[in-house]
CHARMM internal coordinates of N, CA and C (Angstrom, degrees):
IC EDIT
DIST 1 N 1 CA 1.4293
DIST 1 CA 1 C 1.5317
ANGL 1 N 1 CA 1 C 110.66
DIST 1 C 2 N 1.2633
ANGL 1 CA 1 C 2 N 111.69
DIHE 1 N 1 CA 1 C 2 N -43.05
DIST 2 N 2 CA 1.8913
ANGL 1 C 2 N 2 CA 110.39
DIHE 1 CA 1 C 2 N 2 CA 173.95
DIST 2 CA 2 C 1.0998
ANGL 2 N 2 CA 2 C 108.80
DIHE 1 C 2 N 2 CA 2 C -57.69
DIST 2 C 3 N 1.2047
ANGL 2 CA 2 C 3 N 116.57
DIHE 2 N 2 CA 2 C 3 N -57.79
DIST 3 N 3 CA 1.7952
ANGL 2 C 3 N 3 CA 128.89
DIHE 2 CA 2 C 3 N 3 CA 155.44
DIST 3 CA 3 C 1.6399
ANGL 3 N 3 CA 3 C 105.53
DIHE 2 C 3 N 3 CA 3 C -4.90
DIST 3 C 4 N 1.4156
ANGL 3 CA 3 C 4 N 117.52
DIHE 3 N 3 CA 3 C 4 N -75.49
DIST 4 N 4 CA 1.2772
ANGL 3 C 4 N 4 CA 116.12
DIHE 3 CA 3 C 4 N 4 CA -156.29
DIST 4 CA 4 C 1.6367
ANGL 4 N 4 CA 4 C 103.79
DIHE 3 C 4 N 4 CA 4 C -95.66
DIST 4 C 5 N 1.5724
ANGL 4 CA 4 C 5 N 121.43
DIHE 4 N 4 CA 4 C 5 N -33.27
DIST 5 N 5 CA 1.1670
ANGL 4 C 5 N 5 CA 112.08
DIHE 4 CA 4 C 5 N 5 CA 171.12
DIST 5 CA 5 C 1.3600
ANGL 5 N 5 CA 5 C 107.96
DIHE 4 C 5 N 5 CA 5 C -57.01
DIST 5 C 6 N 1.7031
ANGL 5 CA 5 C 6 N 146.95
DIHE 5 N 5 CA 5 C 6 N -30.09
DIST 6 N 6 CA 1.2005
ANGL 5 C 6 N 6 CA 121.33
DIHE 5 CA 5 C 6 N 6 CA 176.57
DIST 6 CA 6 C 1.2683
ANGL 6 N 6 CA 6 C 122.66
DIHE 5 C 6 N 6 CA 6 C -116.35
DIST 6 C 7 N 1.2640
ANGL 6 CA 6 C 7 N 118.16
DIHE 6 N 6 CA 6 C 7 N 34.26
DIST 7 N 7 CA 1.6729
ANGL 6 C 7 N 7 CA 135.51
DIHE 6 CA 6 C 7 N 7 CA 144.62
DIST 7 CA 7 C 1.4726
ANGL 7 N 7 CA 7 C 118.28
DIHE 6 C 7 N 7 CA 7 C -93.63
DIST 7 C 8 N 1.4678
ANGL 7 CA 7 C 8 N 134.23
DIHE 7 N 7 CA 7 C 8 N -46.06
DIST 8 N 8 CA 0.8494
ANGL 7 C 8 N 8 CA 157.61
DIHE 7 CA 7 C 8 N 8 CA 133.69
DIST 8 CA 8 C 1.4332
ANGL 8 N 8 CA 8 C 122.75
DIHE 7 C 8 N 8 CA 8 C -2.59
DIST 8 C 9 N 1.3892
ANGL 8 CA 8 C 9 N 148.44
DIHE 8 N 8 CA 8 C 9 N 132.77
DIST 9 N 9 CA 1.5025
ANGL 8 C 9 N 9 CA 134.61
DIHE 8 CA 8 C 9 N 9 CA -165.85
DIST 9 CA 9 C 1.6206
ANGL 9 N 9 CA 9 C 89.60
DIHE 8 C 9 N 9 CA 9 C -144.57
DIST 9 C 10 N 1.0966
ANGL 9 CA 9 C 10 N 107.96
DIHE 9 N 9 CA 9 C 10 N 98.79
DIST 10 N 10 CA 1.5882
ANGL 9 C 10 N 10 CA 129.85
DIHE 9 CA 9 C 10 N 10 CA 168.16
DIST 10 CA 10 C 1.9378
ANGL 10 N 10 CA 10 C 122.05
DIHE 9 C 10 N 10 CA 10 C -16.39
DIST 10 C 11 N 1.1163
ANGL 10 CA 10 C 11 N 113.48
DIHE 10 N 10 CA 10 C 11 N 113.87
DIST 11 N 11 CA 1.4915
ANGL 10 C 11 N 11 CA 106.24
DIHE 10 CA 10 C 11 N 11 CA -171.80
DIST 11 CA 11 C 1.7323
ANGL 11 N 11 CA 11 C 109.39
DIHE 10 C 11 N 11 CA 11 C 92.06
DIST 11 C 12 N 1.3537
ANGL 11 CA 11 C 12 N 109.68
DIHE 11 N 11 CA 11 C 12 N -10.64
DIST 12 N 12 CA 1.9129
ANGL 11 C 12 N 12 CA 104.65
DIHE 11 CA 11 C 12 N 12 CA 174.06
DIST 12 CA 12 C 0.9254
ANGL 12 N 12 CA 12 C 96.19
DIHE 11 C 12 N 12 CA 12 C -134.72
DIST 12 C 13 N 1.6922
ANGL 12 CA 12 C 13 N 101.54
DIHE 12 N 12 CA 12 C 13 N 121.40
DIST 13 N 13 CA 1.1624
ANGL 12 C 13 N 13 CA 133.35
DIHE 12 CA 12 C 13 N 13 CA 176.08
DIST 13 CA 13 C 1.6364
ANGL 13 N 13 CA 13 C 121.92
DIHE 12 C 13 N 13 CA 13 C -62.17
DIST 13 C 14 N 1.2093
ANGL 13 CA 13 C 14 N 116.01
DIHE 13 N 13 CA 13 C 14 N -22.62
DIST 14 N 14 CA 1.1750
ANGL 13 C 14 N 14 CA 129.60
DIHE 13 CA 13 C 14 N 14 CA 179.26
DIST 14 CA 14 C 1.2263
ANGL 14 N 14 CA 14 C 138.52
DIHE 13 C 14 N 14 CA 14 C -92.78
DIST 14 C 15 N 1.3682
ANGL 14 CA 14 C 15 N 98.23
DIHE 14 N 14 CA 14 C 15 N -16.45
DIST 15 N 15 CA 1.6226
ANGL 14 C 15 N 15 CA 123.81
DIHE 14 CA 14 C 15 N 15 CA 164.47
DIST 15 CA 15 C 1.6273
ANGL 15 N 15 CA 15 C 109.83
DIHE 14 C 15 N 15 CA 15 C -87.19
DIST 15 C 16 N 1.2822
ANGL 15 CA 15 C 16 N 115.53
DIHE 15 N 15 CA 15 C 16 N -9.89
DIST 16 N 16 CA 1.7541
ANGL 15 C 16 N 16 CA 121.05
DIHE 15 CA 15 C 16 N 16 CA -177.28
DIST 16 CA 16 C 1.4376
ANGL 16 N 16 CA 16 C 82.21
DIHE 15 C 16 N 16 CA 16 C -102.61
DIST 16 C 17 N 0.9789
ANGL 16 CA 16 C 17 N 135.01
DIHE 16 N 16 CA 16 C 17 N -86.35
DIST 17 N 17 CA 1.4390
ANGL 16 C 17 N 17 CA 132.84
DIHE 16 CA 16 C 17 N 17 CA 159.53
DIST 17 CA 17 C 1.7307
ANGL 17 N 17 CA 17 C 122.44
DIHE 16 C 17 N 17 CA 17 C 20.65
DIST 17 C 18 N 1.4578
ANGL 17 CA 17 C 18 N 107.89
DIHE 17 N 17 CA 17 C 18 N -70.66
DIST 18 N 18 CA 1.5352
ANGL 17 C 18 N 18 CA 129.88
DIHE 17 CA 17 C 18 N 18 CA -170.51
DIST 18 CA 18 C 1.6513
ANGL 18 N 18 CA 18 C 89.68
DIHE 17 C 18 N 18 CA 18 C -82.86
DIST 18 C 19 N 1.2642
ANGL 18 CA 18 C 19 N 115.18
DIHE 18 N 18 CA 18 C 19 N -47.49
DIST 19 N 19 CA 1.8334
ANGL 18 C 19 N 19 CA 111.76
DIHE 18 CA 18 C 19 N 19 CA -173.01
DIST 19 CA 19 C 1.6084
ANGL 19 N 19 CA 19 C 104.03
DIHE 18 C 19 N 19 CA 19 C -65.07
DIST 19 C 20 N 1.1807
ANGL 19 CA 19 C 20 N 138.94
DIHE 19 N 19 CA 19 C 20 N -27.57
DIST 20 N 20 CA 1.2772
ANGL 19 C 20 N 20 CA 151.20
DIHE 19 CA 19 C 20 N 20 CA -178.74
DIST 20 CA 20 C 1.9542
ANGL 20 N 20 CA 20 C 101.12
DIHE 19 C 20 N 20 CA 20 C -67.99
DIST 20 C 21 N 1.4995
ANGL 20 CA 20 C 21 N 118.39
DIHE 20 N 20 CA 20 C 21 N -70.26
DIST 21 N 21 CA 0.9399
ANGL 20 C 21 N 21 CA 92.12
DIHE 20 CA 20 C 21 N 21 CA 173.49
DIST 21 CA 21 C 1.4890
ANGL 21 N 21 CA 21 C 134.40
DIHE 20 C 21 N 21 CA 21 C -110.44
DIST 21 C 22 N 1.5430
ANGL 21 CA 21 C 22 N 85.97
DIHE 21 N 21 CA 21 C 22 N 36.74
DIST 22 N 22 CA 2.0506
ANGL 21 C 22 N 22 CA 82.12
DIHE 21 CA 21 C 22 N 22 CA 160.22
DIST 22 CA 22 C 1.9099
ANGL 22 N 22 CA 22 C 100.15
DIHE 21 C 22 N 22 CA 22 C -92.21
DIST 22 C 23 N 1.1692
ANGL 22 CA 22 C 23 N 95.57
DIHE 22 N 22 CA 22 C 23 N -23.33
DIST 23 N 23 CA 1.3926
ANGL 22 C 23 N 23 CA 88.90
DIHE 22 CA 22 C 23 N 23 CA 168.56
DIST 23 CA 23 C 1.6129
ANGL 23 N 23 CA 23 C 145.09
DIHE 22 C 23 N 23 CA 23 C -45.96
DIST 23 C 24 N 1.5706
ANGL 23 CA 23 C 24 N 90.88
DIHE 23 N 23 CA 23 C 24 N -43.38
DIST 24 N 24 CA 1.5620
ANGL 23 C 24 N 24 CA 107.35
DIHE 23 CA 23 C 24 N 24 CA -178.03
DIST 24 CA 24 C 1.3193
ANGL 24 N 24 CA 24 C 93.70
DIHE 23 C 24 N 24 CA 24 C -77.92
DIST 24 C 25 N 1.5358
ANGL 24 CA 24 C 25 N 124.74
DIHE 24 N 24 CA 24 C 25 N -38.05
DIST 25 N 25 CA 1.6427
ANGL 24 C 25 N 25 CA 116.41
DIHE 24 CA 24 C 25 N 25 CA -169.28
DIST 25 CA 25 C 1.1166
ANGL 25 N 25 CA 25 C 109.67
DIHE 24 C 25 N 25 CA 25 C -79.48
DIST 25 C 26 N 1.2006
ANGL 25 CA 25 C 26 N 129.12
DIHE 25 N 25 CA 25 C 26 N -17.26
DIST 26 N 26 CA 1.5384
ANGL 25 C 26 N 26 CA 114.80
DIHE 25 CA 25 C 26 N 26 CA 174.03
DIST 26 CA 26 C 1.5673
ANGL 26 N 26 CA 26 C 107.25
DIHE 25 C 26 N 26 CA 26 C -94.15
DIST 26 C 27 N 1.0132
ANGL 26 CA 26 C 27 N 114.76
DIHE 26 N 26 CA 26 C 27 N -3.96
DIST 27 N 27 CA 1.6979
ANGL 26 C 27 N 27 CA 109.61
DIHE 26 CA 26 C 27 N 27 CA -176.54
DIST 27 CA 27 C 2.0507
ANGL 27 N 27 CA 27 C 98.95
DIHE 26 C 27 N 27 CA 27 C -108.71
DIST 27 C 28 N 1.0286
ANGL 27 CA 27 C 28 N 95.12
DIHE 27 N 27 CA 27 C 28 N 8.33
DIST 28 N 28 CA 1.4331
ANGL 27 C 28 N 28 CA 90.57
DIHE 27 CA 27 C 28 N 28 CA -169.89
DIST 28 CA 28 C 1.6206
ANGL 28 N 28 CA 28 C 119.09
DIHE 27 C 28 N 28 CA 28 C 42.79
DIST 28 C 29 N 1.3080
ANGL 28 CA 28 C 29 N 107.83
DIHE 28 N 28 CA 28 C 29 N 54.00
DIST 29 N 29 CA 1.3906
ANGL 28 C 29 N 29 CA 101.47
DIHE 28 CA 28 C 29 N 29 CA 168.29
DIST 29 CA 29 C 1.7412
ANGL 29 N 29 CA 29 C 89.70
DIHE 28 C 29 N 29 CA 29 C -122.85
DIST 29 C 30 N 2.3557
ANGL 29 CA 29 C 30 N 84.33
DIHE 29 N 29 CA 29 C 30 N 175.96
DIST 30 N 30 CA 1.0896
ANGL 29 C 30 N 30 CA 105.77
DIHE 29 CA 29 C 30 N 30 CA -161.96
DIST 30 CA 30 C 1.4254
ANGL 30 N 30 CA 30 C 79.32
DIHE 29 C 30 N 30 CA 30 C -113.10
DIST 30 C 31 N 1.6323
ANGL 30 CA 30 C 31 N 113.94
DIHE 30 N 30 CA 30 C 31 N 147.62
DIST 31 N 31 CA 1.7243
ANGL 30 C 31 N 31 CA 112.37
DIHE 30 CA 30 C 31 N 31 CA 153.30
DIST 31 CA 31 C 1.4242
ANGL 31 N 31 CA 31 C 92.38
DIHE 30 C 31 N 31 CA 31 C -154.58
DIST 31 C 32 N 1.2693
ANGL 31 CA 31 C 32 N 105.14
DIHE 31 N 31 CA 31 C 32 N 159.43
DIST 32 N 32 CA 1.4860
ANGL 31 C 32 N 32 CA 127.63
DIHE 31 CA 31 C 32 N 32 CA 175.81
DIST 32 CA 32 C 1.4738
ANGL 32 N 32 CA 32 C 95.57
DIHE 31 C 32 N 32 CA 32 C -60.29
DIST 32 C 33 N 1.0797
ANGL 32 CA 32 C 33 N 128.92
DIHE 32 N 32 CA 32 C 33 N 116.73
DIST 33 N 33 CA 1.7750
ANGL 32 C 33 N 33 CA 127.05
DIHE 32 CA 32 C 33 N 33 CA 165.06
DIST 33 CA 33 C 1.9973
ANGL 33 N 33 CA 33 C 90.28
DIHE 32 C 33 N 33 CA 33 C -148.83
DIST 33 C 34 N 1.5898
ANGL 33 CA 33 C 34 N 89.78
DIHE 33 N 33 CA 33 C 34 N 158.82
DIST 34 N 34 CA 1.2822
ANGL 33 C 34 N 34 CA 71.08
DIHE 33 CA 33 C 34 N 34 CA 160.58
DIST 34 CA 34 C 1.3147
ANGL 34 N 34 CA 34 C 117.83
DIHE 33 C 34 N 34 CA 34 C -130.00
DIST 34 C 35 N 1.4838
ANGL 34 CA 34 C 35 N 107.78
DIHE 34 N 34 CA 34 C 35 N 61.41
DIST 35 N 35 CA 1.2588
ANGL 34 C 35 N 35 CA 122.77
DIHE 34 CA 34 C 35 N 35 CA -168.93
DIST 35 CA 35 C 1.6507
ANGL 35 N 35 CA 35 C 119.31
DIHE 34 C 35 N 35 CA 35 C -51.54
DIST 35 C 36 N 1.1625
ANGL 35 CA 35 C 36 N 115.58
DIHE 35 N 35 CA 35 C 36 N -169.12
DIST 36 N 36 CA 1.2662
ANGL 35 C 36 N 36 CA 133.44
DIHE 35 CA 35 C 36 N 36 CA 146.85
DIST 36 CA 36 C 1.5850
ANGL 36 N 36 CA 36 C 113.43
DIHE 35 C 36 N 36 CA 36 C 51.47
DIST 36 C 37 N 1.3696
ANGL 36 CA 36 C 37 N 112.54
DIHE 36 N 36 CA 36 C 37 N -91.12
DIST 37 N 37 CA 1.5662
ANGL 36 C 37 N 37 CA 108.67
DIHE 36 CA 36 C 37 N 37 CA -167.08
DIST 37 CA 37 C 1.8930
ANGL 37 N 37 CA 37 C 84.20
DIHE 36 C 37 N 37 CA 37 C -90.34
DIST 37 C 38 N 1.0048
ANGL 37 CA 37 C 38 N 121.66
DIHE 37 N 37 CA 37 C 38 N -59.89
DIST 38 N 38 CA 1.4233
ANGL 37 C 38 N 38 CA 123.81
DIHE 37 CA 37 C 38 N 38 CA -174.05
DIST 38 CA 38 C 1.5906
ANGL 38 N 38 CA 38 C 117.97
DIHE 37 C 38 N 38 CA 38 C -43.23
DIST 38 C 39 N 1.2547
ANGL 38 CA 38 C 39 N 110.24
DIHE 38 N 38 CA 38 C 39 N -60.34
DIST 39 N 39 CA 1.6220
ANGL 38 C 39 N 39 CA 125.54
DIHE 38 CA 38 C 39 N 39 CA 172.65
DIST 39 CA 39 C 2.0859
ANGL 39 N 39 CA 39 C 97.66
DIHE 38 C 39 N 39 CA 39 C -34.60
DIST 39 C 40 N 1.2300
ANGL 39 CA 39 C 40 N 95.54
DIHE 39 N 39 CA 39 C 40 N -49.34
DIST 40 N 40 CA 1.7518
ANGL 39 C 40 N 40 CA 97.72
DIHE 39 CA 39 C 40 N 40 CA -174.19
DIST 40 CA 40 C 1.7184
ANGL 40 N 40 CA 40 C 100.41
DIHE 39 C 40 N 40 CA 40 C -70.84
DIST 40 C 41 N 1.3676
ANGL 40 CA 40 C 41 N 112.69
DIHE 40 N 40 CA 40 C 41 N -13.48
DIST 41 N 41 CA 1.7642
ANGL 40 C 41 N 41 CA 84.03
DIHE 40 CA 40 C 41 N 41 CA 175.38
DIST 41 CA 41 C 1.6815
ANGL 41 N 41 CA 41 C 106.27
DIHE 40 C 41 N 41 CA 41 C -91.98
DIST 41 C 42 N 1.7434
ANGL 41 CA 41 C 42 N 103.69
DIHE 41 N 41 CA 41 C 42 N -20.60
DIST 42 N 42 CA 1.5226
ANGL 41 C 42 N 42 CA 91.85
DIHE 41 CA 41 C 42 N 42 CA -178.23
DIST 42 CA 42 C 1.1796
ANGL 42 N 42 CA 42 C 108.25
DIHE 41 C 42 N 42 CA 42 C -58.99
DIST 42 C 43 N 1.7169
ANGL 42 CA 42 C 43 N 113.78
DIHE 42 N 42 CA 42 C 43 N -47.96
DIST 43 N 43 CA 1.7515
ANGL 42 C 43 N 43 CA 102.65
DIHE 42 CA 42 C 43 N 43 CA -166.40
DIST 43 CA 43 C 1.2377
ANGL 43 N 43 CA 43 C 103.03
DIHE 42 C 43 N 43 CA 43 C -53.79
DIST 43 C 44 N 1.6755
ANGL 43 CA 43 C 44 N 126.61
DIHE 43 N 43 CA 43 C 44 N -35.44
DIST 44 N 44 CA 1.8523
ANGL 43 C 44 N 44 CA 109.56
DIHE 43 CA 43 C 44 N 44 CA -172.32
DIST 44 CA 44 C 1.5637
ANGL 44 N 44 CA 44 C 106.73
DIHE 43 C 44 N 44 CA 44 C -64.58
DIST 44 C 45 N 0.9676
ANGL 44 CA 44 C 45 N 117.79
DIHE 44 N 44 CA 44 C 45 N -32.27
DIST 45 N 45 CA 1.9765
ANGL 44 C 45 N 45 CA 115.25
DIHE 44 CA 44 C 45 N 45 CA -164.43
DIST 45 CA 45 C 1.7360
ANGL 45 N 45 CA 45 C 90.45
DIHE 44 C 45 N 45 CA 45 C -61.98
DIST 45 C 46 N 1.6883
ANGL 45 CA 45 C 46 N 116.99
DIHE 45 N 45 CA 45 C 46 N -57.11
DIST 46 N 46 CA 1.3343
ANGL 45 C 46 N 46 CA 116.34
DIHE 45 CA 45 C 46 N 46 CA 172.88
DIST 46 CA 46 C 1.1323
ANGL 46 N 46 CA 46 C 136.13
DIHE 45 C 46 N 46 CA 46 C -23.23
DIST 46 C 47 N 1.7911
ANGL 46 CA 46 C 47 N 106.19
DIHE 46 N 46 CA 46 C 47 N -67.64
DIST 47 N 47 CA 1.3951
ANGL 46 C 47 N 47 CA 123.34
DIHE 46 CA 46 C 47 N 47 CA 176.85
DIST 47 CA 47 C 1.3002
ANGL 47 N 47 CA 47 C 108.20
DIHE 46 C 47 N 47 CA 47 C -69.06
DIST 47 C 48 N 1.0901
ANGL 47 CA 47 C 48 N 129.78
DIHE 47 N 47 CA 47 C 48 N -22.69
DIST 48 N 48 CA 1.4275
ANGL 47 C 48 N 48 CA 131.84
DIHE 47 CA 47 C 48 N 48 CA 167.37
DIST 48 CA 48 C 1.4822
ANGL 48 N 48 CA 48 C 121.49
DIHE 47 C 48 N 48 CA 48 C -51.41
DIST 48 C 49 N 1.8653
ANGL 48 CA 48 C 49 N 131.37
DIHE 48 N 48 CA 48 C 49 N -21.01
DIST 49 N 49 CA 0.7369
ANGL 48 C 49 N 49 CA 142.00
DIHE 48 CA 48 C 49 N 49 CA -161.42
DIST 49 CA 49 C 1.6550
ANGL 49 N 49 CA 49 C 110.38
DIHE 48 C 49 N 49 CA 49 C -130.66
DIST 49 C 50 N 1.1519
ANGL 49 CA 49 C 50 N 116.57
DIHE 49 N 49 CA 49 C 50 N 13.30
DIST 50 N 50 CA 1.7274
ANGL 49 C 50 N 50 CA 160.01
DIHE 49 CA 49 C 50 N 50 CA 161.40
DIST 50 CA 50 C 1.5684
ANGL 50 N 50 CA 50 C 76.13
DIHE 49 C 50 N 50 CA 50 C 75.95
DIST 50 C 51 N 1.3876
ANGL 50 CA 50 C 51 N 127.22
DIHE 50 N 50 CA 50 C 51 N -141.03
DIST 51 N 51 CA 1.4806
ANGL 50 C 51 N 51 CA 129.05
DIHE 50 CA 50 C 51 N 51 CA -170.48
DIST 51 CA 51 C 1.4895
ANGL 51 N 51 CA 51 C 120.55
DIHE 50 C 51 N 51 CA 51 C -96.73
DIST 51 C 52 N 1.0230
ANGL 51 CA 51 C 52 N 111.06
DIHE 51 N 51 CA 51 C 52 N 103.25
DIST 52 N 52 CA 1.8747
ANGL 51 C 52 N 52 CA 135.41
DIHE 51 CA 51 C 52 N 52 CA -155.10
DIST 52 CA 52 C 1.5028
ANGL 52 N 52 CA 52 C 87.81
DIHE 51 C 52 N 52 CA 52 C -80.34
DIST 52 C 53 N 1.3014
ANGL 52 CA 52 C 53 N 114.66
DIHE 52 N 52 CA 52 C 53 N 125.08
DIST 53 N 53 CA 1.2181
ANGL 52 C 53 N 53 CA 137.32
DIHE 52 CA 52 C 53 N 53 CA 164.26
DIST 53 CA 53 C 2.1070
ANGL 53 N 53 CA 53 C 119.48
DIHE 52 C 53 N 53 CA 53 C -60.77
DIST 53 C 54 N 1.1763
ANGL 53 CA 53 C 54 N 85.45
DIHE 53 N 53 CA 53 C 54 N -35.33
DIST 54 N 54 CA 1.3081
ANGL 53 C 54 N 54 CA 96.38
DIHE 53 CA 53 C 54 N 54 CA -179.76
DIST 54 CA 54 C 1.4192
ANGL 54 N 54 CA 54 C 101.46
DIHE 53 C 54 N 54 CA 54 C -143.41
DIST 54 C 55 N 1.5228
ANGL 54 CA 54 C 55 N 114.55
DIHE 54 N 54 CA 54 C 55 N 137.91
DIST 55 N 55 CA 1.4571
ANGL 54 C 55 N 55 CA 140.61
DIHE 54 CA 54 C 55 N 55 CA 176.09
DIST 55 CA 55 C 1.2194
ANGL 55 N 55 CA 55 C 101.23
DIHE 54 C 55 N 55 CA 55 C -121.67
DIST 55 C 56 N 1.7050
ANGL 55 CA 55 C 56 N 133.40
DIHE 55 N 55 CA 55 C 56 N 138.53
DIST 56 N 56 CA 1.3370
ANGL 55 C 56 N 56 CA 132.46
DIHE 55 CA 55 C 56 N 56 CA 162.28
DIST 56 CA 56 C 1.8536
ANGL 56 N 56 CA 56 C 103.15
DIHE 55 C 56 N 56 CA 56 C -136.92
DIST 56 C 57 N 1.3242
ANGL 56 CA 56 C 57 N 102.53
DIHE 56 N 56 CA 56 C 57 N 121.50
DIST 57 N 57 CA 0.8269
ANGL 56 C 57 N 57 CA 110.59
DIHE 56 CA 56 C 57 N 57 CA 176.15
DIST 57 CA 57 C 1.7513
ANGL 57 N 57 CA 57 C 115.30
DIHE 56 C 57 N 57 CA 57 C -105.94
DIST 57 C 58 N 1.6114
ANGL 57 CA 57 C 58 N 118.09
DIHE 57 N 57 CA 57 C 58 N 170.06
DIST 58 N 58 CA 1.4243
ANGL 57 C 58 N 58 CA 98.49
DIHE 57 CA 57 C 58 N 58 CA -171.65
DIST 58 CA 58 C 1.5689
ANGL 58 N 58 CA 58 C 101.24
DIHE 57 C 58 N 58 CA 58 C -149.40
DIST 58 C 59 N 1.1467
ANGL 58 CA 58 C 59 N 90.61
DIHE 58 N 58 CA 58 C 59 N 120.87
DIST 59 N 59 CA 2.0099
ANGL 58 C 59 N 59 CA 94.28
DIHE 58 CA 58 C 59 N 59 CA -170.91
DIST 59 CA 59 C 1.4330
ANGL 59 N 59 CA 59 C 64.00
DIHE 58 C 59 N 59 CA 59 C 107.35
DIST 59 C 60 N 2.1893
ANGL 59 CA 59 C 60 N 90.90
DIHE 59 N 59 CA 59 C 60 N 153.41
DIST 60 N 60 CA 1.4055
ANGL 59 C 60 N 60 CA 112.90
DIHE 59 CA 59 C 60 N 60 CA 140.95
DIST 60 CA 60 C 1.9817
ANGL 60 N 60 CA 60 C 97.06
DIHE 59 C 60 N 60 CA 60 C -153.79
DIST 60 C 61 N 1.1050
ANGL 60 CA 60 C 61 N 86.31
DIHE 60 N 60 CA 60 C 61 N 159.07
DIST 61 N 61 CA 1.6992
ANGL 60 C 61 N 61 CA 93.49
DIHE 60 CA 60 C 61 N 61 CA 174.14
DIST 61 CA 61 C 0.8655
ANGL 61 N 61 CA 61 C 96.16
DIHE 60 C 61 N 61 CA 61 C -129.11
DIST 61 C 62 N 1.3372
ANGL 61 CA 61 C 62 N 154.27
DIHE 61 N 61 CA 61 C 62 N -117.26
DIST 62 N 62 CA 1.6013
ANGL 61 C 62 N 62 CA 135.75
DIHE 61 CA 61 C 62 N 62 CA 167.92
DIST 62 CA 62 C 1.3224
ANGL 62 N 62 CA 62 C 154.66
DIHE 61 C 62 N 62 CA 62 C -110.26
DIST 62 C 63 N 1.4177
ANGL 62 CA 62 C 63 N 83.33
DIHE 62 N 62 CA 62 C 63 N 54.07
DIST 63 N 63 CA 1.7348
ANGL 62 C 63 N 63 CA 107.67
DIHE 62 CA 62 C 63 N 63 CA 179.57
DIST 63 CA 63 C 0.9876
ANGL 63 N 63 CA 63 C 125.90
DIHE 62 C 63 N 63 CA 63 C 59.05
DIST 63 C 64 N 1.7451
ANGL 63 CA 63 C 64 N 105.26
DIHE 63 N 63 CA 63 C 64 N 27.10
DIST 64 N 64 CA 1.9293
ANGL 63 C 64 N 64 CA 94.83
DIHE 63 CA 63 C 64 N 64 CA 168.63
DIST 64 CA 64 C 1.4162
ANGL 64 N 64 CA 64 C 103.85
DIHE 63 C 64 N 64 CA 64 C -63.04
DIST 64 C 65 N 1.7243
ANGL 64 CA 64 C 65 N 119.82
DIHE 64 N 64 CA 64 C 65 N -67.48
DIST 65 N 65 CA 1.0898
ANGL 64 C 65 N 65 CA 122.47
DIHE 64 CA 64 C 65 N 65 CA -131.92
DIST 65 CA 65 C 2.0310
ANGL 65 N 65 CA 65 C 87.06
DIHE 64 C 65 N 65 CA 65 C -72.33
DIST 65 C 66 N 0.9992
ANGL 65 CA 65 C 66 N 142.28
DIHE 65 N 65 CA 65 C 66 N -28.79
DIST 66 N 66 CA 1.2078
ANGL 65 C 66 N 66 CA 147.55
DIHE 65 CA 65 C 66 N 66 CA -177.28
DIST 66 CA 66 C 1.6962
ANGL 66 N 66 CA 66 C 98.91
DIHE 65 C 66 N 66 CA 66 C -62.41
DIST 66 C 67 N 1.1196
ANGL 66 CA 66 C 67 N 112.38
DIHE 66 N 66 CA 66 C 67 N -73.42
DIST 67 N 67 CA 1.4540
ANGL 66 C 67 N 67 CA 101.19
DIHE 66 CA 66 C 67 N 67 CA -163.12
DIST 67 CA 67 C 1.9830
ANGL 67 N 67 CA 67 C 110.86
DIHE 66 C 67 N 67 CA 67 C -73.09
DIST 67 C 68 N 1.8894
ANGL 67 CA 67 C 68 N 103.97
DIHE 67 N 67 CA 67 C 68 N -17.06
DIST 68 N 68 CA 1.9485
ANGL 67 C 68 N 68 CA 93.34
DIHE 67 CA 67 C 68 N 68 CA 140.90
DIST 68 CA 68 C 1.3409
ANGL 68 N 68 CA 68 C 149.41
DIHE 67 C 68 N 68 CA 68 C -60.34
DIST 68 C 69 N 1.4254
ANGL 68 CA 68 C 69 N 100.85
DIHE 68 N 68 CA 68 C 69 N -18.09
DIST 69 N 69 CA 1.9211
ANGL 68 C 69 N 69 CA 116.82
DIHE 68 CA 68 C 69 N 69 CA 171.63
DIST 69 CA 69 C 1.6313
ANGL 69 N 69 CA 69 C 95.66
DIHE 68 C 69 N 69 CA 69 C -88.44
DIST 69 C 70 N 1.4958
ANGL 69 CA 69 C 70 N 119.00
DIHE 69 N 69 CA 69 C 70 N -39.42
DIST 70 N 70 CA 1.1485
ANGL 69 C 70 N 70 CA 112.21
DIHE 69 CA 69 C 70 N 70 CA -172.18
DIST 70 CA 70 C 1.8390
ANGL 70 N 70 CA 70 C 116.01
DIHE 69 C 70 N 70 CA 70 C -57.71
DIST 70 C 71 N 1.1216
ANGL 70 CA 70 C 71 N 103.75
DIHE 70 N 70 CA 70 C 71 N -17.58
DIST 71 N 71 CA 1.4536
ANGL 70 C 71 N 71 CA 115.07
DIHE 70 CA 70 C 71 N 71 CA -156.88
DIST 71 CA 71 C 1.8534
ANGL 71 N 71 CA 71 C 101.28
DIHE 70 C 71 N 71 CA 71 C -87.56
DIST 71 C 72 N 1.4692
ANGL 71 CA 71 C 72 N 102.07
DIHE 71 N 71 CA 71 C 72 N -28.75
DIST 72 N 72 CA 1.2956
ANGL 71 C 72 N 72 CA 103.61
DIHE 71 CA 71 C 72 N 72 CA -158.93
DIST 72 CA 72 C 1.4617
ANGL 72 N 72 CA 72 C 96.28
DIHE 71 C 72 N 72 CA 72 C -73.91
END
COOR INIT
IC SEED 1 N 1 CA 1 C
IC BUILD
């Protein structure tokens, strides 16, 4: 979490986002995110549905992929 709170730039989502997974890659860990190549199919399923009033997601581990739909 210090990790990302001070890579991270408060109020952009995308900079918590990018600090999240340079994190796992430099620590060589694995976590459920659905970063990177995946994160780009959620935004397509999204934009696919022009701007969705409501998103429900189910499970969270720690709110990447939630606060990435949130963003769109």
């Amino acid at each position: 979490m210090h990790y990302i709170l001070g890579q991270g730039r408060k109020d952009n989502i995308p900079s918590i986002h990018k600090a999240i997974e340079t994190f796992i890659r430099e620590q060589e860990l694995w976590l459920k995110l659905a970063g990177d190549e995946k994160g780009a199919v959620i935004d397509a399923a999204i934009a696919s549905h022009g701007r969705p009033m409501l998103v429900v997601e189910v499970g969270l581990y720690v709110g990447y992929s939630s606060t990435r739909m949130a963003s769109q």
